[in-house]
C-alpha angles and dihedrals in degrees: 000000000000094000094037100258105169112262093236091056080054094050091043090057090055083058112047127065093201128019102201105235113241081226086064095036088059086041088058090049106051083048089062091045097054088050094050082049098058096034091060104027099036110018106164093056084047092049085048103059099040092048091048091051088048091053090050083066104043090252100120115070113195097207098046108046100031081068087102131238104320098035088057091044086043091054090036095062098042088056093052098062096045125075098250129196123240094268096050081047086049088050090041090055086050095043093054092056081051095063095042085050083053102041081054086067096254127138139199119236113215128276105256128190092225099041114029117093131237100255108334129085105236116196107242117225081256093069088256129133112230115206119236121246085252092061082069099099114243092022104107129196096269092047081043098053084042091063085043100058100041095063097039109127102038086289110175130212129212100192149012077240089059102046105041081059085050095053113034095179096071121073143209098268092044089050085053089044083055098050098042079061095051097241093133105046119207096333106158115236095236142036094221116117126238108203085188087074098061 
C-alpha cells in the first residue's frame, strides 16, 4: 500500500501459497522448444532419450512395444478399456509414443546380446533404434550392466549354459526373456555335445 500495489494483487497474495516466476515460466518454454526442435529435426535421438527416461522408471517394456505398428495399437486399445494401475498408466503413456514413433515411419532393431547396450538406446547404422537390456521386463540394471559386461571385448558364447556361468547376475528366467526376443539367436541351451547331430 506504501508503494501503490493494487489492492486486488494484494488480495490475491494473501491468497496464493506460490506465484510461478516468469524466469521459470521462459525457462519452461525454451525447454519445450528444444525438445519440438529435436523431435522434429533429430528423432531418433529424441526417441532415444525419452525412451531411455521411461525405461529408468520401468515404464518401457521391450516385449510388449517392439511388436511393430498393429501389435502396439492392439495392446493400446485393450488397456484403455480396462481400469489400470499407475504402473500399466505409466506403460500406456510410453506405448502411445510407440505407436507415434511407428506411424512416423521408425522402427526398433532387436535387442542382441552382443550389441544392445546396458540401459541406453543406442541408434543402429539402419536408422533403427535398438532397446537396452534393461527395457526386458523383470531384468533389472544390475542384472543389465552384468550382460554388459559379460560380452565386452567381442566375447563370444557358446551356450545359454555358458553364459549364464559368465554372468551370475542374470537368471534363468531373464536368460528365457532373452531368447523369446530373439537376443541370443540360436545359442543352444547346453554345451553339451550331441554326436547325433553331426
Amino acid at each position: 500500500r506504501d508503494h501503490d500495489v493494487p489492492e486486488w494483487y494484494i488480495e490475491s497474495l494473501a491468497k496464493i501459497g506460490y506465484l510461478f516466476p516468469k524466469a521459470h515460466a521462459v525457462a519452461y518454454v525454451m525447454m519445450a522448444f528444444r525438445i519440438a526442435w529435436f523431435k522434429v529435426h533429430e528423432p531418433l535421438a529424441f526417441y532415444s532419450a525419452y525412451f531411455y527416461r521411461r525405461s529408468q522408471k520401468g515404464g518401457f517394456d521391450a516385449a510388449m512395444m517392439t511388436v511393430g505398428t498393429d501389435g502396439v495399437r492392439r495392446k493400446i486399445r485393450e488397456m484403455k478399456g480396462k481400469a489400470l494401475t499407475a504402473n500399466e498408466e505409466d506403460l500406456l503413456v510410453t506405448l502411445e509414443a510407440v505407436y507415434e514413433f511407428n506411424m512416423r515411419g521408425f522402427e526398433f532393431a532387436p535387442i542382441d546380446l552382443y550389441k544392445s547396450d546396458a540401459i541406453k538406446f543406442t541408434i543402429t547404422e539402419d536408422g533403427r533404434l535398438r532397446p537396452p537390456f534393461v527395457s526386458i521386463s523383470g531384468l533389472g540394471e544390475t542384472a543389465a550392466w552384468d550382460l554388459a559386461r559379460c560380452t565386452e571385448g567381442g566375447r563370444n558364447f557358446i551356450s545359454m549354459e555358458e553364459l549364464s556361468r559368465a554372468c551370475p547376475k542374470v537368471s534363468q528366467s531373464h536368460l528365457e526373456a532373452l531368447k523369446n526376443l530373439g537376443a541370443l539367436g540360436d545359442m543352444p541351451e547346453t554345451s553339451q555335445i550331441n554326436l547325433f547331430d553331426f
